[in-house]
VMD Tcl script that builds the backbone (N, CA, C; Angstrom):
set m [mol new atoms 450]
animate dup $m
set s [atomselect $m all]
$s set {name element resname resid chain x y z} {
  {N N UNK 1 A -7.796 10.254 16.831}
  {CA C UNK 1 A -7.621 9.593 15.550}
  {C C UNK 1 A -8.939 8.998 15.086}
  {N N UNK 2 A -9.918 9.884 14.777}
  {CA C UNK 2 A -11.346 9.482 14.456}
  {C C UNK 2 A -11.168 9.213 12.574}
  {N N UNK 3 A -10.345 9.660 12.574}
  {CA C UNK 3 A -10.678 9.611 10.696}
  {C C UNK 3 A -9.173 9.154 10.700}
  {N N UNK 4 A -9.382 7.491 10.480}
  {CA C UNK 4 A -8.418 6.838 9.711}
  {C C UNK 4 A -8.494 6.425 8.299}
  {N N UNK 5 A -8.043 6.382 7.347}
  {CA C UNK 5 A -7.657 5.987 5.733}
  {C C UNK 5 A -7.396 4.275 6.005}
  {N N UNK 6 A -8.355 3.678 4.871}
  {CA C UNK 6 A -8.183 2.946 4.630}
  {C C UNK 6 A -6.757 2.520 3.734}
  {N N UNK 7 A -5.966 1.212 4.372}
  {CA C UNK 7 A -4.387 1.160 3.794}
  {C C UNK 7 A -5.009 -0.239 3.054}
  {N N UNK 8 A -4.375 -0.460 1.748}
  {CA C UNK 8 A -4.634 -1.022 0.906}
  {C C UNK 8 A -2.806 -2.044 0.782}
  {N N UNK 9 A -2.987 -2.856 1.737}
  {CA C UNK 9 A -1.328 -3.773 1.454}
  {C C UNK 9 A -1.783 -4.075 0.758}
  {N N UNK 10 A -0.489 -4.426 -0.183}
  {CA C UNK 10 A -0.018 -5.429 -1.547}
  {C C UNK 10 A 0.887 -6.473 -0.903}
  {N N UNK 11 A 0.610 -7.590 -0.437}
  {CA C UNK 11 A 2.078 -8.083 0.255}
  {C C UNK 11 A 2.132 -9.711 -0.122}
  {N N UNK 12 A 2.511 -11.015 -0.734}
  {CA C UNK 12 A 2.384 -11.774 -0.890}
  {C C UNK 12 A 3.176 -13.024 0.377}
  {N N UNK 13 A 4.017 -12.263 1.179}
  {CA C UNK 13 A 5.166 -12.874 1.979}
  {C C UNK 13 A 4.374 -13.083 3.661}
  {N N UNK 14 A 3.571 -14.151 3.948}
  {CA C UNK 14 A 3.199 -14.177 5.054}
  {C C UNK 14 A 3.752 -13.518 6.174}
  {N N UNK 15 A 5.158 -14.162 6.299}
  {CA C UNK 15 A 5.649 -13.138 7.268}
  {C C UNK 15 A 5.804 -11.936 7.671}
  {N N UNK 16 A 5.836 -11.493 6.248}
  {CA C UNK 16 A 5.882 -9.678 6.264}
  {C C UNK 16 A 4.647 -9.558 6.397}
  {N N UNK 17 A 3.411 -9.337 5.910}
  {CA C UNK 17 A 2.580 -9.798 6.461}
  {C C UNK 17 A 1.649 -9.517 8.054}
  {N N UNK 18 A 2.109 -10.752 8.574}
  {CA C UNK 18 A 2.295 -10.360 10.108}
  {C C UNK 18 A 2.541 -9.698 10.563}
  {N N UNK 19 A 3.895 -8.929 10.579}
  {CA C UNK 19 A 4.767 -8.232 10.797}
  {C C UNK 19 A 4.208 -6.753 10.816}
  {N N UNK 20 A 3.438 -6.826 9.709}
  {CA C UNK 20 A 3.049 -5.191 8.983}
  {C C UNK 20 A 1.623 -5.076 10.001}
  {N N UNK 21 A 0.966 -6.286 10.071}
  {CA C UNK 21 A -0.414 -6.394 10.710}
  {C C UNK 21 A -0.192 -6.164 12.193}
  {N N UNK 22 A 0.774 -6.295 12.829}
  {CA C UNK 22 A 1.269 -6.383 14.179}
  {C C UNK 22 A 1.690 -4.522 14.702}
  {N N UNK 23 A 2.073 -3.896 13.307}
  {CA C UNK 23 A 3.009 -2.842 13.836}
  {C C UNK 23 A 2.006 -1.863 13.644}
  {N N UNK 24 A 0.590 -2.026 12.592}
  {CA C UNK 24 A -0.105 -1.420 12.415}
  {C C UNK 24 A -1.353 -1.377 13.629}
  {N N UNK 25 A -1.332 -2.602 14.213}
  {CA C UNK 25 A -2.273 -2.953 15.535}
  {C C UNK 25 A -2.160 -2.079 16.423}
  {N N UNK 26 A -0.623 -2.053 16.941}
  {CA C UNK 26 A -0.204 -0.695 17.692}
  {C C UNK 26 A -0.949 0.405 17.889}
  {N N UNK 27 A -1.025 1.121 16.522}
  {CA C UNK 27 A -1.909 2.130 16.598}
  {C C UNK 27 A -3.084 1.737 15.961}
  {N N UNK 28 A -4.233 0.464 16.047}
  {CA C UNK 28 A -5.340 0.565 16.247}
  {C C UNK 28 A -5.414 0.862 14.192}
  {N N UNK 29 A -4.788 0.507 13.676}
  {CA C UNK 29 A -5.108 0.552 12.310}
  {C C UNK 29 A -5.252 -0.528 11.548}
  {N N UNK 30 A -5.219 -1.822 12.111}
  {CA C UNK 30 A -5.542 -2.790 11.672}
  {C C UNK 30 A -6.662 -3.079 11.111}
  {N N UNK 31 A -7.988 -2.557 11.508}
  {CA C UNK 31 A -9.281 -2.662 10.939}
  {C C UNK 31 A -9.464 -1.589 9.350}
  {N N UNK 32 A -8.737 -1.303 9.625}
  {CA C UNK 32 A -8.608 -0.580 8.538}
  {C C UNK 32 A -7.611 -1.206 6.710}
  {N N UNK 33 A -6.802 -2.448 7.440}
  {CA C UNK 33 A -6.262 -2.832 6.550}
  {C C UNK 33 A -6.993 -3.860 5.396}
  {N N UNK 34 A -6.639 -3.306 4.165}
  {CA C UNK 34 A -7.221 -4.460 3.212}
  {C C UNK 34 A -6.108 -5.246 2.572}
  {N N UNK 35 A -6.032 -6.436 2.868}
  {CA C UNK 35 A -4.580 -7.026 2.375}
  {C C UNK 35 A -5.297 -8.141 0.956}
  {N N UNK 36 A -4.128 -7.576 0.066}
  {CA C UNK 36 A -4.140 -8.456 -1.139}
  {C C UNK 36 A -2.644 -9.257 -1.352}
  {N N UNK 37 A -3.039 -10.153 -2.255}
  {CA C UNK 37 A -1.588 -11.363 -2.345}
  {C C UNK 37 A -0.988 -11.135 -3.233}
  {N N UNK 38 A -1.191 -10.126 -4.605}
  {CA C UNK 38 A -0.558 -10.321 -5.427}
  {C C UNK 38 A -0.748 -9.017 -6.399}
  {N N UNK 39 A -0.174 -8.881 -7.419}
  {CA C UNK 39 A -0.439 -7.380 -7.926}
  {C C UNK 39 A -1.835 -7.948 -9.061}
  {N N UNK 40 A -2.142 -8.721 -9.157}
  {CA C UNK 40 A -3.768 -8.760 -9.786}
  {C C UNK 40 A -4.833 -8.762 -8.871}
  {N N UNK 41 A -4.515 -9.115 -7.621}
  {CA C UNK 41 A -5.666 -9.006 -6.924}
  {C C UNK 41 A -6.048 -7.190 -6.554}
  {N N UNK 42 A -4.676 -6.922 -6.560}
  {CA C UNK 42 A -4.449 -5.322 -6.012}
  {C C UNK 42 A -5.443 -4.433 -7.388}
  {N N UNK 43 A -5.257 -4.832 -8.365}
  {CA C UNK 43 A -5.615 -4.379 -9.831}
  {C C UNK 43 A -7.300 -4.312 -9.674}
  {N N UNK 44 A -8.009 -6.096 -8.886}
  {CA C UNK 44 A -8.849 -6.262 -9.295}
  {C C UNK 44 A -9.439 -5.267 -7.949}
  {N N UNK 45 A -9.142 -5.019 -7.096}
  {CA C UNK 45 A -9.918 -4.385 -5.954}
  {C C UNK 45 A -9.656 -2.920 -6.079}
  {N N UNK 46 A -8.855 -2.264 -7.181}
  {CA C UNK 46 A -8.893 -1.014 -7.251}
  {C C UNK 46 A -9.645 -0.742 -8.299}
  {N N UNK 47 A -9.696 -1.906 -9.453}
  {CA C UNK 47 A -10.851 -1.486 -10.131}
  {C C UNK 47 A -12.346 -2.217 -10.096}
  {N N UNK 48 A -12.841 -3.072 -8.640}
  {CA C UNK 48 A -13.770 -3.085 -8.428}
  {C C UNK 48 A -14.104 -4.439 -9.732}
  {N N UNK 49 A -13.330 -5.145 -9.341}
  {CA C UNK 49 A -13.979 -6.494 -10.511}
  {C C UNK 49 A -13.429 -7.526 -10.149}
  {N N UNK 50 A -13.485 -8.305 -10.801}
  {CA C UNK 50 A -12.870 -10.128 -10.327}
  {C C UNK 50 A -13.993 -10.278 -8.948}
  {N N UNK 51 A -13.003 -10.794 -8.342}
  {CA C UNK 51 A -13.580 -10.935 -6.446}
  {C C UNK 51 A -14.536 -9.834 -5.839}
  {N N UNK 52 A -13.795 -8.710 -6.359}
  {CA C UNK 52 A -14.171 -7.401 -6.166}
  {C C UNK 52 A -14.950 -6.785 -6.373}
  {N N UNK 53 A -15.732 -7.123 -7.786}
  {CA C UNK 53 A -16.852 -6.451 -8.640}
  {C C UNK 53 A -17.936 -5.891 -8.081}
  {N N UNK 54 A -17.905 -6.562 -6.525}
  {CA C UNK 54 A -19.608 -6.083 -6.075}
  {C C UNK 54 A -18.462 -4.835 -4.801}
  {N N UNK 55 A -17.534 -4.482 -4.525}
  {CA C UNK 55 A -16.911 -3.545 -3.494}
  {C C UNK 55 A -17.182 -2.023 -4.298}
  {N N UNK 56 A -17.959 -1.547 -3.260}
  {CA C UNK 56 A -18.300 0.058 -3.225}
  {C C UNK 56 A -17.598 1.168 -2.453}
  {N N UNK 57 A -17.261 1.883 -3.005}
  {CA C UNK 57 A -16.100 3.068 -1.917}
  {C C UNK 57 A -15.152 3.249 -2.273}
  {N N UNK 58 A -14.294 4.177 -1.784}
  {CA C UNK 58 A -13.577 4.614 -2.338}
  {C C UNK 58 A -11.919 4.455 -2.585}
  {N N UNK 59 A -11.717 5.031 -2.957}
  {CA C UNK 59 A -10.270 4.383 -3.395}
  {C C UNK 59 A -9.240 4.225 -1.626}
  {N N UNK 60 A -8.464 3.451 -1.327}
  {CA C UNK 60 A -7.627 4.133 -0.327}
  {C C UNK 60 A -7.066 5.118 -0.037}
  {N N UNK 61 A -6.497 5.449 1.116}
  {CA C UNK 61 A -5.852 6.559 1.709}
  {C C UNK 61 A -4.141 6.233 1.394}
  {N N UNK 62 A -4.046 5.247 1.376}
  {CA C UNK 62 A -2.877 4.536 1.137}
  {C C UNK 62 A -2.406 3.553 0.513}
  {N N UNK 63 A -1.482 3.048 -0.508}
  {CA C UNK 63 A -1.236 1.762 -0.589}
  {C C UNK 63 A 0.380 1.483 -0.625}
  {N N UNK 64 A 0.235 -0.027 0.160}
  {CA C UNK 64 A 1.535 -0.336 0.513}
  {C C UNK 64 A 2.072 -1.655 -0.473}
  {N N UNK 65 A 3.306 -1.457 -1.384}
  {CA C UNK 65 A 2.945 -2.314 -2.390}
  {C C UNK 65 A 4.392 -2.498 -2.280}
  {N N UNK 66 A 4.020 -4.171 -2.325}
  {CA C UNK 66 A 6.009 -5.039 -2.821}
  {C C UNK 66 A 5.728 -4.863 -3.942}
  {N N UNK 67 A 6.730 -4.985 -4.550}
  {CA C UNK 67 A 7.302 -4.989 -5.797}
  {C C UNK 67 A 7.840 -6.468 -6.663}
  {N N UNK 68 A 8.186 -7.522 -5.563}
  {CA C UNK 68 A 8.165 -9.005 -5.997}
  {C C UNK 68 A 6.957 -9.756 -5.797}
  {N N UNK 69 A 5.808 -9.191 -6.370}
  {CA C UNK 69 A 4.782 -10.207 -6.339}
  {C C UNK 69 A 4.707 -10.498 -7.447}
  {N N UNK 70 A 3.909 -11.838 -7.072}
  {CA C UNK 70 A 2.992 -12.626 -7.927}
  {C C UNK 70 A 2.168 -12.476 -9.613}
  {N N UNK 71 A 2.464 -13.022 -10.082}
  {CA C UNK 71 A 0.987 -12.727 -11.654}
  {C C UNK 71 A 1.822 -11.140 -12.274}
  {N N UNK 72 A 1.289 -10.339 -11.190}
  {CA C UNK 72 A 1.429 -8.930 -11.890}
  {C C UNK 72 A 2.188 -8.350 -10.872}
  {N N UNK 73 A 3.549 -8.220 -11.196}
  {CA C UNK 73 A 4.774 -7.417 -10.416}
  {C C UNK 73 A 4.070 -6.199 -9.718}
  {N N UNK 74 A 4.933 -5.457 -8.471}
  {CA C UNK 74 A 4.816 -4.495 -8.157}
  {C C UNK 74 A 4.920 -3.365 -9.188}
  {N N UNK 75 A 5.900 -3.188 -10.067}
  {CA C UNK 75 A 6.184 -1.876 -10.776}
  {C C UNK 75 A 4.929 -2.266 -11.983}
  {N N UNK 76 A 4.435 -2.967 -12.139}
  {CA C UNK 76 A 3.642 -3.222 -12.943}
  {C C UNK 76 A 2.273 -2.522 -12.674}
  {N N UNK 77 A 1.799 -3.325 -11.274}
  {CA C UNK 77 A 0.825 -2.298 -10.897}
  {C C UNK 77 A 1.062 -0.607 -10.625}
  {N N UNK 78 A 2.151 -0.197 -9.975}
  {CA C UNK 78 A 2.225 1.128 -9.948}
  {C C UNK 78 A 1.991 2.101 -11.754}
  {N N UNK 79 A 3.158 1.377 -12.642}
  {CA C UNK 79 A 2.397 1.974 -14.140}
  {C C UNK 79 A 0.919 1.908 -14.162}
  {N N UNK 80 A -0.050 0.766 -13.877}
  {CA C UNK 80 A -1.099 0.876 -14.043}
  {C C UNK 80 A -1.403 2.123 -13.180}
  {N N UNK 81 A -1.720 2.077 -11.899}
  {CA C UNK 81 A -2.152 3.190 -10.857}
  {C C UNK 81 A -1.903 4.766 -11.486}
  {N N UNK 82 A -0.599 5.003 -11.920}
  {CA C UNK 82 A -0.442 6.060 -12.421}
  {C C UNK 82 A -0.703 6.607 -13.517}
  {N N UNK 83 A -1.047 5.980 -14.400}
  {CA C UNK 83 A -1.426 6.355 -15.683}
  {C C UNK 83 A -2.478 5.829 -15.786}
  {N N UNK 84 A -3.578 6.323 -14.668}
  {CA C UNK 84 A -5.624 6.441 -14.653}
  {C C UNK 84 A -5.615 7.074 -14.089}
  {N N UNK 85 A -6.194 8.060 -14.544}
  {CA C UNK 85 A -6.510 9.436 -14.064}
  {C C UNK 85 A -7.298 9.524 -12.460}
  {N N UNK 86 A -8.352 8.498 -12.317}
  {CA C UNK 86 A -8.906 7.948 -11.329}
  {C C UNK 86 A -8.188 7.704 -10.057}
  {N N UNK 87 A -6.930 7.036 -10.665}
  {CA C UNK 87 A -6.337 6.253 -9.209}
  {C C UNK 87 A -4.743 6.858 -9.265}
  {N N UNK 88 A -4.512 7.570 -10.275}
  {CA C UNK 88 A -3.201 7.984 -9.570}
  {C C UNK 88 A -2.994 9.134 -8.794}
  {N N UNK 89 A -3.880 9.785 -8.093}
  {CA C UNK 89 A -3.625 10.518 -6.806}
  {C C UNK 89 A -3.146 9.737 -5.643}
  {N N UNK 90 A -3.447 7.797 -5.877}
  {CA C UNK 90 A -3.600 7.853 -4.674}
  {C C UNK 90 A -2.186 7.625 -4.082}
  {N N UNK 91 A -1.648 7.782 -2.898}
  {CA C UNK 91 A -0.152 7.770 -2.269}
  {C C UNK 91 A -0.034 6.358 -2.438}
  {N N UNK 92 A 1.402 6.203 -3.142}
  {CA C UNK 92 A 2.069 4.360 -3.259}
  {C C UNK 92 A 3.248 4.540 -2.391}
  {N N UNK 93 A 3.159 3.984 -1.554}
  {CA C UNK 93 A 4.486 3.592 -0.570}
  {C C UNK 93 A 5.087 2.433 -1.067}
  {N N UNK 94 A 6.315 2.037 -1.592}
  {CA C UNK 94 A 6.867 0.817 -2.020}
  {C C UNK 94 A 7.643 0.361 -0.961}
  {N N UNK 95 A 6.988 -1.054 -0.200}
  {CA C UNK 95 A 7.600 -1.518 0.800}
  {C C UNK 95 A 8.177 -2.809 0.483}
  {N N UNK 96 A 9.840 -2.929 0.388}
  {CA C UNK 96 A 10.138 -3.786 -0.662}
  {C C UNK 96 A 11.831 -4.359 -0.017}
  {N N UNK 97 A 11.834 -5.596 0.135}
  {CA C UNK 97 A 13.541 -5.864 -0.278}
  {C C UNK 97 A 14.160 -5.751 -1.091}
  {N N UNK 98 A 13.765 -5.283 -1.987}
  {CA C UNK 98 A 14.618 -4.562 -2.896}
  {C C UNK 98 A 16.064 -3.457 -2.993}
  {N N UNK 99 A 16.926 -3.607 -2.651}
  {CA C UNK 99 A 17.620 -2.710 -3.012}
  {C C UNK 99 A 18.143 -2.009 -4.229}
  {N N UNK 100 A 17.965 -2.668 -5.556}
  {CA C UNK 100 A 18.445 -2.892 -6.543}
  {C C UNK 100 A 17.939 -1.401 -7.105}
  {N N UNK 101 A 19.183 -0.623 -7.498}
  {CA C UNK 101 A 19.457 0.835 -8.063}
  {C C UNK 101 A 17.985 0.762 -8.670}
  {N N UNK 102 A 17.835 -0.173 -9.923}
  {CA C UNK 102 A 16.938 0.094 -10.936}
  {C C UNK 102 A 15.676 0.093 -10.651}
  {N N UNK 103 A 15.507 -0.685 -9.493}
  {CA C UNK 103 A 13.714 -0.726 -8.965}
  {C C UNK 103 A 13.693 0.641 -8.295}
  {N N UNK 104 A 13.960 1.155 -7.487}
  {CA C UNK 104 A 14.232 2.398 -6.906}
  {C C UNK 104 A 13.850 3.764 -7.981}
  {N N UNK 105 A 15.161 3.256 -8.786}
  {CA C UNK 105 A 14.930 4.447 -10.214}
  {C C UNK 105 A 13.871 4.312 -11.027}
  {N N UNK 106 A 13.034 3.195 -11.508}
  {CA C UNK 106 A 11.968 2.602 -11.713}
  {C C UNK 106 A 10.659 2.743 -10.898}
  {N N UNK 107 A 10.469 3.170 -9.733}
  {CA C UNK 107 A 9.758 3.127 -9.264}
  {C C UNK 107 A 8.994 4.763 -8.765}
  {N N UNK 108 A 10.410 5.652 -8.662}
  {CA C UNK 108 A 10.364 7.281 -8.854}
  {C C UNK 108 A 10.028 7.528 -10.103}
  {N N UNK 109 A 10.475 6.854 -11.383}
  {CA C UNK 109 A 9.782 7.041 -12.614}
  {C C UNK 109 A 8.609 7.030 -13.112}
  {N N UNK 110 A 8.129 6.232 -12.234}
  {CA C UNK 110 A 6.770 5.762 -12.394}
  {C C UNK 110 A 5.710 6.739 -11.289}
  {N N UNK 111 A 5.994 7.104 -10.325}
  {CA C UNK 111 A 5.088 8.305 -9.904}
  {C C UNK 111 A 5.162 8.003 -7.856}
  {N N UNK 112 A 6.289 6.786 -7.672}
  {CA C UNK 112 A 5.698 6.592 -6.454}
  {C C UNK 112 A 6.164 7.433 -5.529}
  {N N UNK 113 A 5.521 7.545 -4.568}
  {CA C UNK 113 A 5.251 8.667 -3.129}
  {C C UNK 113 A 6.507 8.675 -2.575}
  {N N UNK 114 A 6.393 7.303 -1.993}
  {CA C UNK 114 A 7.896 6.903 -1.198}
  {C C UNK 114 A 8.421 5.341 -1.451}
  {N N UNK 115 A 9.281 5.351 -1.314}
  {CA C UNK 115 A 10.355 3.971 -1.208}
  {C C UNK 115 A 10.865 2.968 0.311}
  {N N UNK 116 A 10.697 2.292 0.292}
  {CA C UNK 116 A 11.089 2.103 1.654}
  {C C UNK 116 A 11.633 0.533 1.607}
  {N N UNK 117 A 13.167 0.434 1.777}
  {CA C UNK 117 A 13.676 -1.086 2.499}
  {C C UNK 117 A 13.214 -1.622 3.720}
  {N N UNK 118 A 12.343 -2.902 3.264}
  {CA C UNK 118 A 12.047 -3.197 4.470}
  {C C UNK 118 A 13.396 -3.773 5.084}
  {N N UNK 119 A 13.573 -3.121 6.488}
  {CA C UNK 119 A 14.673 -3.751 7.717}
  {C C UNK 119 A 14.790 -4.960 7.449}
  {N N UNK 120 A 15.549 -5.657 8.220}
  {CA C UNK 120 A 15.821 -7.016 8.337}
  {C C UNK 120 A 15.580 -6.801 9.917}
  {N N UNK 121 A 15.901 -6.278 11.064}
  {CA C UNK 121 A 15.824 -6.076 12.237}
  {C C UNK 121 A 14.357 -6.484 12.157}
  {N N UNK 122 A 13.770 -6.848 13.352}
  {CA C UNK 122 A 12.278 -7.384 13.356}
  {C C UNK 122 A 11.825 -5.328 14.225}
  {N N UNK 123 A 12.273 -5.071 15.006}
  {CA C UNK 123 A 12.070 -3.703 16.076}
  {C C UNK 123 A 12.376 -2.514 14.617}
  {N N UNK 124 A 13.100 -2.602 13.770}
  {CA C UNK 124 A 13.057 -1.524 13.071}
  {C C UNK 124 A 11.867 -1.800 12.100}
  {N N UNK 125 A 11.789 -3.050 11.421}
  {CA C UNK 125 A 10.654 -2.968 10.506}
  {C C UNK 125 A 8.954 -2.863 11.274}
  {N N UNK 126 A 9.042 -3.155 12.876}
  {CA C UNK 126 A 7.537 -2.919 13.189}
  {C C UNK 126 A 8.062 -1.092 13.290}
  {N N UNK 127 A 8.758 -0.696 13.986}
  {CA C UNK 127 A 8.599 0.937 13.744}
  {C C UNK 127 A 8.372 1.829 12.168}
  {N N UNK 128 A 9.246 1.199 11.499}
  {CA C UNK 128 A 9.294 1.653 10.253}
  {C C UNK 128 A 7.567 1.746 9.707}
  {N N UNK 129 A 6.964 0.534 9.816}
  {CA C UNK 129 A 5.599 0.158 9.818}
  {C C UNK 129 A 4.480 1.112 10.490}
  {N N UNK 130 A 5.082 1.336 11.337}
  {CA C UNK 130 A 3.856 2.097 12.548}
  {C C UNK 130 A 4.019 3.496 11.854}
  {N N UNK 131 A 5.207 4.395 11.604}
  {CA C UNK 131 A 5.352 5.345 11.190}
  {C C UNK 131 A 4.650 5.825 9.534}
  {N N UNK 132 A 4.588 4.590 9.184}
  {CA C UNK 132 A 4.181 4.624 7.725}
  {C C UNK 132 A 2.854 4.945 7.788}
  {N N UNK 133 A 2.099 3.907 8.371}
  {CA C UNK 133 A 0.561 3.540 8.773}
  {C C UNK 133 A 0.158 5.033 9.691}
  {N N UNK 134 A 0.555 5.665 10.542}
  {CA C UNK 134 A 0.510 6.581 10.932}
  {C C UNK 134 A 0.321 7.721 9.883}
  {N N UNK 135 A 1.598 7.959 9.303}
  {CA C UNK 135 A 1.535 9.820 8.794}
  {C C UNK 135 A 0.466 9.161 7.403}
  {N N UNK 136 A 0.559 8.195 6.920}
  {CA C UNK 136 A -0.192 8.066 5.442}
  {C C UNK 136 A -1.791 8.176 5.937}
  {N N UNK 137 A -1.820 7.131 6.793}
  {CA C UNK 137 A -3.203 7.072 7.131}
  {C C UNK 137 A -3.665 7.766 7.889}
  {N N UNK 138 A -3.145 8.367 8.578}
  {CA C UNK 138 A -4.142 9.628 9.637}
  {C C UNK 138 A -3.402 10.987 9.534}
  {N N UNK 139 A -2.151 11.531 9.676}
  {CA C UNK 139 A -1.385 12.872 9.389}
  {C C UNK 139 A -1.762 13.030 7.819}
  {N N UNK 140 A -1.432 12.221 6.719}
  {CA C UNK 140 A -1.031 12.713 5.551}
  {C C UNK 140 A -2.769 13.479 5.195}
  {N N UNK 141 A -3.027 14.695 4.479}
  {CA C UNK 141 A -4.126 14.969 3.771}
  {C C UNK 141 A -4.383 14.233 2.776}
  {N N UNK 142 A -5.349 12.851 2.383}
  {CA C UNK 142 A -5.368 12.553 1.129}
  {C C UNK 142 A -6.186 13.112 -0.082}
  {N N UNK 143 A -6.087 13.031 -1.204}
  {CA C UNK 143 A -6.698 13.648 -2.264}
  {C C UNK 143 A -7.997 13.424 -2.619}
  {N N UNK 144 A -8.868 13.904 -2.658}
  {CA C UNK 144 A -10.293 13.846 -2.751}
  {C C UNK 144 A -10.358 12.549 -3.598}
  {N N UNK 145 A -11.620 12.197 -3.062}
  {CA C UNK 145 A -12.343 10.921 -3.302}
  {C C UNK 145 A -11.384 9.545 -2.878}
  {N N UNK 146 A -10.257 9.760 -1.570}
  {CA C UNK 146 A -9.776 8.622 -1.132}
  {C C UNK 146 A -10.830 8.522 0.368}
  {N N UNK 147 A -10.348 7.409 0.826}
  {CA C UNK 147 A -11.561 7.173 2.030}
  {C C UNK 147 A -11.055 7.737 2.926}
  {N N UNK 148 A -11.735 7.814 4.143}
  {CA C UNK 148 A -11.748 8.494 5.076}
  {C C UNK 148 A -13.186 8.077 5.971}
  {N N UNK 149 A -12.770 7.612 7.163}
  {CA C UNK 149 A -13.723 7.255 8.041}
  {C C UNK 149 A -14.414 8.678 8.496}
  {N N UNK 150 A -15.831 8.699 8.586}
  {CA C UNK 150 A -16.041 10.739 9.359}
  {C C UNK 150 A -17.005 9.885 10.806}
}
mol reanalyze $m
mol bondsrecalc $m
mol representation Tube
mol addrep $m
């Protein structure tokens, strides 16, 4: 596993959080994680401004995005992501308590990869986690000009 993808969390919920940072450690992908708090920070580090303005490289291999954040909602940022030509190749995993029909249907509308309830079980959501962080970031092929460690 020499060429891992940088994973780009969206997660505002400490605990989850942890949780995600713990299951991703497992397989040694933790250094790889860039965690943001809210869907403007996610905005400002994909387009390289705010905090961000001086970050060089390339887009992620992955991003893992709630949908109840902060400032700028999850489905909010995904419309953005998808409709720039720039950044909507890149894979959106929606990792979300959400069950609600319409975020789901809302969220396939909008262009995302995959969907995913986070567990309530603590052993299913670190697997669920590891599996994610796995095929996205090292199995999945990502689309030119996402990162990639060589």
């Amino acid at each position: 596993m020499s060429a891992l993808g940088r994973i780009l969390m969206v997660e505002d919920d400490p605990k989850d959080v942890m949780l995600t940072m713990t299951a991703l450690e497992e397989y040694n992908l933790a250094n790889e994680v860039v965690l943001v708090r809210d869907g403007e920070q996610a905005l400002d580090y994909l387009y390289s401004r705010g905090s961000y303005a001086g970050r060089e490289g390339e887009s992620p291999a992955v991003l893992l995005l709630d949908l109840k954040l902060p400032k700028v909602d999850g489905l909010e940022v995904l419309r953005t992501i998808k409709s720039d030509e720039k950044l909507k190749m890149i894979p959106v995993v929606v990792l979300t308590s959400s069950r609600e029909e319409k975020d789901m249907v809302a969220s396939y509308q909008l262009g995302v990869n995959a969907y995913v309830v986070k567990p309530v079980d603590f052993h299913e959501f670190v697997n669920a986690v590891k599996e994610l962080g796995v095929f996205w970031a090292v199995v999945n092929e990502p689309p030119p000009g996402s990162a990639r460690k060589r």
